[in-house]
GULUM-244119 format. One record per residue (C-alpha): x, y, z; residue in three letters. Coordinates in pm, whole numbers, padded with zeros to 5 digits, always signed. Last residue first. Example, Ala and Ser with C-alpha at 12.3 -4.5 7.8 and 13.67 -1.06 7.14 Angstrom:
GULUM-244119
+01367-00106+00714SER/+01230-00450+00780ALA/
***
This chain:
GULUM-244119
-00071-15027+16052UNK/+00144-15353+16135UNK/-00134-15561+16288UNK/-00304-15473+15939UNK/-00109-15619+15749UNK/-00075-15960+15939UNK/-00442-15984+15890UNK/-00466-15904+15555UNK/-00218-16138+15488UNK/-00434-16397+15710UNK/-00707-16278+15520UNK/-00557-16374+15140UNK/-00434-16696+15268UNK/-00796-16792+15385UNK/-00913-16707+15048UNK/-00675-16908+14791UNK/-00712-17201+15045UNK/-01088-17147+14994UNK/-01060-17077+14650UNK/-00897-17465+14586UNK/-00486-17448+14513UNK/-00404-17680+14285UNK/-00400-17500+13991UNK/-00252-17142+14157UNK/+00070-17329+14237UNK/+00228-16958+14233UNK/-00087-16796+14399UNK/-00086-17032+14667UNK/+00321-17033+14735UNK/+00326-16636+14692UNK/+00050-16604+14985UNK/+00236-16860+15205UNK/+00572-16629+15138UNK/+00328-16328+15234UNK/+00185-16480+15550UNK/+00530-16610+15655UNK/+00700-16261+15590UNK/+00418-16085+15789UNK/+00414-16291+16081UNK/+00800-16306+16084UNK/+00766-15879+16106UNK/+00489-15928+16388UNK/+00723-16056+16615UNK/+01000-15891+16488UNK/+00777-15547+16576UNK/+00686-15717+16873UNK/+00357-15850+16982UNK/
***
């Protein structure tokens, strides 16, 4: 993966992040959860 590659990976994981957190109420833990790993995930290609 490229570093633009991976950059879009990172910016859609942490937009998707801010859109669960901000609509917090009716988001259900496991959407709350799975958007948490995939920024994890994306973070951690980037390391």
């Amino acid at each position: 993966m490229t570093a633009e590659e991976q950059m879009v990976k990172m910016t859609t994981a942490i937009k998707q992040a801010i859109k669960v957190m901000g609509d917090r109420f009716g988001s259900t833990e496991e959407e709350v959860a799975r958007v948490i790993q995939e920024l994890k995930a994306s973070l951690q290609g980037a390391a």
